[in-house]
C-alpha positions in Angstrom: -14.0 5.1 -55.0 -13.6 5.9 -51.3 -11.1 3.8 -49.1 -13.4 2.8 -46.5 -12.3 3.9 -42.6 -10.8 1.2 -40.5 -11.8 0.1 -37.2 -10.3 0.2 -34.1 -8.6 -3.5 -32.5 -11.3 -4.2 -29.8 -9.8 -4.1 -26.4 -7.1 -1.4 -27.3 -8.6 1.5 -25.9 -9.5 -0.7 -22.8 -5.5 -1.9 -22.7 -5.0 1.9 -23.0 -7.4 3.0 -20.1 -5.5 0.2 -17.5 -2.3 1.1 -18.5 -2.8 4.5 -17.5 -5.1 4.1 -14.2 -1.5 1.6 -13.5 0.3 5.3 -13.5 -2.8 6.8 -11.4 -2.8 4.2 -8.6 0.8 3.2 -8.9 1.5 4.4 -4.8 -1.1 1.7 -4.1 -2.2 -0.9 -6.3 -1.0 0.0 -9.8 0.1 -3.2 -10.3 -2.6 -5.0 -10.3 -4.1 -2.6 -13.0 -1.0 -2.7 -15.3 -1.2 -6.7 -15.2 -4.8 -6.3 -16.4 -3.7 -4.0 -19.1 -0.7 -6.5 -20.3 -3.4 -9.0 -20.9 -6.0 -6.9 -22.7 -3.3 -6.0 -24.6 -1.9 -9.0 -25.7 -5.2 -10.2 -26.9 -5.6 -6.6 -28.9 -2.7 -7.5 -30.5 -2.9 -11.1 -31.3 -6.3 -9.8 -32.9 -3.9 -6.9 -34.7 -1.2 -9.0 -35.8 -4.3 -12.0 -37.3 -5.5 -9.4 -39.9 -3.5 -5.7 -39.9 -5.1 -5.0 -43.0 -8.7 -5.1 -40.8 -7.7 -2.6 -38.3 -6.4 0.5 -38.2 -2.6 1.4 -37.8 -3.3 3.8 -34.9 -4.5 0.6 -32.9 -0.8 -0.5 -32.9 0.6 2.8 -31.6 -2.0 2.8 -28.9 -1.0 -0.8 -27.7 2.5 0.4 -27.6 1.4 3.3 -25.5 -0.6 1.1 -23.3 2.3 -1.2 -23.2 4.7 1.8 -22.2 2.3 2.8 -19.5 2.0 0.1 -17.9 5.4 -0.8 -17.8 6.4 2.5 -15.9 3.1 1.8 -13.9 4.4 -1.5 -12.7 7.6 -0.3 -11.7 6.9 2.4 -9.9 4.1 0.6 -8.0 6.6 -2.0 -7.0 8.6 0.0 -5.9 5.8 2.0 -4.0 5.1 -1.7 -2.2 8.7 -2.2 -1.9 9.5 1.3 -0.1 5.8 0.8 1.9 7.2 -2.9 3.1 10.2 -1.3 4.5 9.0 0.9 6.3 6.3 -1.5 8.1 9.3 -3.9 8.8 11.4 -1.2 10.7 8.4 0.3 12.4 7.6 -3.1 13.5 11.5 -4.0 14.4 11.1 -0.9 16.8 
């Protein structure tokens, strides 16, 4: 008997996509994105962790990635808006 394929968790590949537009925007608003993609990945995964044997195990490795990516995509945008805040304030000190 064939094992039959398992589905994806719904809203990992959408965690995944925020995570890395997070690392494409990160000079400008990237953190806005990778907050988005924390949240769609904590319900992906609170779905994942309800039934595992539902879902397939790649899911969990792209949540991790999407978790990965948006953490570099929030730090680097911060500090992006941190850098960019700094340099208003001594323009505008001048």
């Amino acid at each position: 008997m064939e094992e039959q394929k398992k589905k994806m968790v719904p809203g990992a590949i959408s965690a995944m996509i925020w995570g890395i537009m997070s690392l494409a925007a990160m000079a400008a608003f990237g953190w806005i994105a990778a907050i988005v993609a924390f949240g769609k990945r904590k319900k992906a995964l609170n779905l994942y962790e309800s039934n595992p044997t539902e879902y397939s195990p790649k899911s969990l490795s792209i949540l991790k990635m999407a978790k990965t990516f948006s953490i570099i995509g929030l730090i680097v945008s911060a500090l992006f808006t941190l850098y960019y805040l700094v340099i208003i304030v001594l323009v505008a000190g001048l």
